[in-house]
N, C-alpha and C positions, 0 to 999 in steps of 0.2 A: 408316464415318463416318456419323453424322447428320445431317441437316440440318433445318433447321423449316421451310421453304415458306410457304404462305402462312399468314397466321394463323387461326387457328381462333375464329370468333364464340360458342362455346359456354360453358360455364362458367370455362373457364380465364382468359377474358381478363377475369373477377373479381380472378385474381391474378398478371397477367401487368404488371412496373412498363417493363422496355421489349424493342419489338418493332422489329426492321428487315423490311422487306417487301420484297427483291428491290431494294435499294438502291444506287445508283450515284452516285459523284460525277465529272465529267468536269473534264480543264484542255485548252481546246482539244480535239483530239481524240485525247489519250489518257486510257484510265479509271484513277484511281487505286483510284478501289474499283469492283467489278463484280460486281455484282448479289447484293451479300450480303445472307444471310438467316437470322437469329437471332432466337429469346424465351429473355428471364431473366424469372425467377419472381421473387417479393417473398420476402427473404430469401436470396436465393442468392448466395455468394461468385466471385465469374467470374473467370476469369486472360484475358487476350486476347495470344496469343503471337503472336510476328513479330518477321522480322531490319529491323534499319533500311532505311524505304522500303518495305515491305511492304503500308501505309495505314492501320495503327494509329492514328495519329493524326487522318487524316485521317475514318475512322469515328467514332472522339470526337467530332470535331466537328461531327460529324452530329448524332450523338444529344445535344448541348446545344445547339444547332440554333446553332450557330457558322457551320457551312455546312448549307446548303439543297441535299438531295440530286437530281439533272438528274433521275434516276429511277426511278421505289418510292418508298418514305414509309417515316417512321419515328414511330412513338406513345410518349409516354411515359404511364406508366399509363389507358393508352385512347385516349390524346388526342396526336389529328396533327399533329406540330411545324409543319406547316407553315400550320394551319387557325389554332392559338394559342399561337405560340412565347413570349411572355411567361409564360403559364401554368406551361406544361411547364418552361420553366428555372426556376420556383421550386420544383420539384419535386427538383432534383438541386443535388448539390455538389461543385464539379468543382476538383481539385487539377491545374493541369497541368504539364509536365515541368516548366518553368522556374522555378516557383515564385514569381509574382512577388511581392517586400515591400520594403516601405518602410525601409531599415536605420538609419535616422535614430531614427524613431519607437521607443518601448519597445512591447513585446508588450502590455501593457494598453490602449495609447493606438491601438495598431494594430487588434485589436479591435474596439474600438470604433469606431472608423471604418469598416468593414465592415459591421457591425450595422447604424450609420445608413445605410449603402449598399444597406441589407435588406431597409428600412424601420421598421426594430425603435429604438421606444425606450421608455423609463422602464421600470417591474419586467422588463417582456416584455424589453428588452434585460439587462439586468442578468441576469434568470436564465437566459437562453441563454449569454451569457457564461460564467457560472460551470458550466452544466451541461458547455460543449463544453473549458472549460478541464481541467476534472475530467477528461471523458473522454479525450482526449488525452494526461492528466499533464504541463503543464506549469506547475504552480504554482509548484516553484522559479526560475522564468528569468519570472515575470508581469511585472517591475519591468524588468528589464534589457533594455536598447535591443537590437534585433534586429541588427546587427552586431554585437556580443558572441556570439550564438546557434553552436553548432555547427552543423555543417550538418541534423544529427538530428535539432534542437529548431527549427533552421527547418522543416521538413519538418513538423512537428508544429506549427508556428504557420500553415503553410498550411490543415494540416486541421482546425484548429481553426473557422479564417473559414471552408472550404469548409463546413462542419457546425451553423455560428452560426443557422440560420434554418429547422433542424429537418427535412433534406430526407429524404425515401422512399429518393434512390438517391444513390450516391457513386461519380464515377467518377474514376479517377485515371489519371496516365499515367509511368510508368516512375517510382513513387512512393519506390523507393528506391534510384536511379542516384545514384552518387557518396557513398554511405555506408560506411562503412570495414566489416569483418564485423559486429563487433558492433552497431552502430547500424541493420545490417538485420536481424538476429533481432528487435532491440528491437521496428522497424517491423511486421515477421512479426506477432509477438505484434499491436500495435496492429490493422493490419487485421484481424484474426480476429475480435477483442474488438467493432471497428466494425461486421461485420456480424451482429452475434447481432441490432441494430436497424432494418438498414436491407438495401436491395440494395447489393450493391459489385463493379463492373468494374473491375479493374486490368489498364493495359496491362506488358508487359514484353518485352525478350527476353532474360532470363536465366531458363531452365527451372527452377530450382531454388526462387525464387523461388513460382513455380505450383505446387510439389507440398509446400511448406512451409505454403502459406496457403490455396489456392483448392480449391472442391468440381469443378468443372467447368472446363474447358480448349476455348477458340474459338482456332482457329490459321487465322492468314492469310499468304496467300505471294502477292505478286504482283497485289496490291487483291484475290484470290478465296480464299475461305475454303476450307480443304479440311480440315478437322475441327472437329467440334464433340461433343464427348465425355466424361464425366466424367475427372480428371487419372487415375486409377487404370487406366483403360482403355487411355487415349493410352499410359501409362507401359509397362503390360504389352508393346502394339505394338510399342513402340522394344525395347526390351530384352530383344530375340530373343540379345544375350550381357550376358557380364558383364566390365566390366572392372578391374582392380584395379590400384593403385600400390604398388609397393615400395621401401625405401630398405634396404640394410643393409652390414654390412661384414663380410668373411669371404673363402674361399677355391671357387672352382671354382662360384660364383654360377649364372653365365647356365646353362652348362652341365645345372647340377643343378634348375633354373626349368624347363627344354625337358623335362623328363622327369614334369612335374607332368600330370597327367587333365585330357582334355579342353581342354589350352592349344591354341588357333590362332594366336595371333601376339603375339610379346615384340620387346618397342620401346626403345632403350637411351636413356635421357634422360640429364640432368648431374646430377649429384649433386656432394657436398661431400668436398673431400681422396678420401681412399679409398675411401667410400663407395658402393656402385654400385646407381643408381637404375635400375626398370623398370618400363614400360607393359605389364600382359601382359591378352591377350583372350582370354576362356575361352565354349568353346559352353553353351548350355543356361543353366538359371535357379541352377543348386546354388551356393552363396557359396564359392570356393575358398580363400577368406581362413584358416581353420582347419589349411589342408593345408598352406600354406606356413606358418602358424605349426609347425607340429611338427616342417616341413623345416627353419627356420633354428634350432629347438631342437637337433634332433640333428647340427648341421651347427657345434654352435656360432658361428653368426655373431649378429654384435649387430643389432638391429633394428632403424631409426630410425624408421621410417613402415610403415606396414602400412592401406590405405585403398582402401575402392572409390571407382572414379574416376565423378567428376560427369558426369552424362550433358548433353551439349554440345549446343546449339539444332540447329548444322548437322546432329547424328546424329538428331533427330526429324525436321525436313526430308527428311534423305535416307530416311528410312524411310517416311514418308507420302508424299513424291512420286515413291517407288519404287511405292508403291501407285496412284497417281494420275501417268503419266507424261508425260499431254498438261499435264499443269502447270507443267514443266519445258521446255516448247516451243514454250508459246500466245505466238508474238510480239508477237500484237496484244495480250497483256495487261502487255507490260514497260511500265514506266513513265518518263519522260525524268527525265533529271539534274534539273529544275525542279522536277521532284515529289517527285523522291528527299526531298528539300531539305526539302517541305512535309510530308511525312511524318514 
């Protein structure tokens, strides 16, 4: 794992847009966050993983100086939220989980209400408007009241106002919770495209998420970070195997599965009528997926699914705090039901 420490005064913090410096928030006296310490560069797409209650959130709102950290400081492009937190929040555009909008209002009229909440009016609103509307895509749904909106095109009228006033950094928090598949690739694609201008931390704890869109991966367990890493690197770590799903229909299955290279463990799930679906985990990095296609060819069974399986938060968890296993036992860094909450 990496870590950043203190920040370095040198050239970098030229292009460094936010910096945590050994930051801690406290409720009472336990830490939700504890002593984290990160820099994002200007331009960089950030994933920020954690299971709920882990204090994802409650670092957001650090870094839009929502809360003021008990300990360390945080800067956003140089400048110490706590010295001029006015400043630094027109620096960023923060979409957060809930999304709040006005469902009354139409997406133009909402908008613009925001703008003037920006300070932005006459050309200067109008063509931020039209720029953040473009960027986003939502000129089919401009006219139509925000309860009409899917939940995609709300999501996209949040980030739209998060975006209205032209900020450096964009930070979001579990930006596309409650989106059916397709309306998260959609989002996928949108963040990507967001950050070719800007910095952008998204929190989540769906892994999938992180290796779809983000360059670099910050993982926190327990208010403490215990990786920071580009997604490529974290991903190689976990996926010391490979696991594959199968669905098919035939004779002498499971049997003839145990006999495939390098399987360690076939897991029988439900499947459909006669169907017989399995979990199998195979050592090493080789895709086994190839070997069982040729086994259910000569086996003629029919094949319904054939799919490596998503690698699951809890499985980079347990492989990072297998590497790190005072993280799994520091009592004084759990955090009570109150915080859970807050997080």
């Amino acid at each position: 794992m990496t870590t950043s420490g203190h920040v370095d005064n040198g050239n970098a913090s030229s292009i460094l847009t936010i910096e945590a410096d050994h930051a801690s928030k406290l409720f009472g006296n336990r830490k939700a966050v504890n002593d984290v310490s990160f820099q994002i560069k200007r331009g960089e797409v950030v994933g920020f993983l954690g299971p709920n209650g882990a204090g994802k959130t409650t670092t957001m709102r650090m870094l839009t100086s929502y809360y003021t950290p008990d300990i360390g400081n945080v800067k956003i492009s140089g400048i110490d939220t706590q010295e001029s937190d006015l400043e630094t929040r027109g620096k960023i555009g923060y979409l957060p989980e809930n999304n709040p909008l006005y469902g009354d209002l139409l997406v133009h009229e909402y908008l613009s209400f925001v703008a003037e909440l920006r300070g932005l009016s006459g050309k200067d609103k109008i063509r931020n408007i039209d720029s953040a509307v473009e960027e986003v895509r939502l000129t089919e749904v401009y006219y139509l009241p925000i309860s009409f909106l899917s939940k995609g095109y709300k999501q996209r009228t949040g980030l739209a106002a998060a975006i209205l006033h032209r900020p450096e950094i964009l930070i979001m928090d579990e930006p596309t919770e409650g989106l059916d598949p397709n309306q998260r690739v959609s989002m996928r694609d949108l963040i990507k495209s967001l950050g070719k201008d800007r910095t952008v931390l998204m929190s989540t704890h769906v892994l999938g998420e992180i290796e779809g869109t983000c360059d670099r991966l910050l993982v926190i367990n327990r208010g403490k970070l215990i990786a920071d890493d580009p997604v490529s690197t974290i991903s190689r770590r976990v996926r010391s195997s490979k696991s594959v799903i199968v669905e098919v229909q035939g004779t002498s299955v499971e049997k003839s599965l145990k006999k495939l290279k390098d399987i360690t463990d076939l897991e029988r799930e439900d499947g459909i009528g006669d169907r017989k679906k399995f979990l199998l985990t195979f050592d090493g990095e080789n895709d086994p997926r190839p070997d069982i296609f040729r086994m259910a060819k000569d086996q003629n069974w029919v094949l319904w699914e054939l799919r490596e399986s998503e690698l699951k938060l809890q499985d980079v968890f347990q492989a990072l705090t297998a590497q790190n296993p005072n993280l799994e036992t520091d009592g004084d860094n759990q955090t009570s039901p109150e915080i859970d909450r807050l997080n």
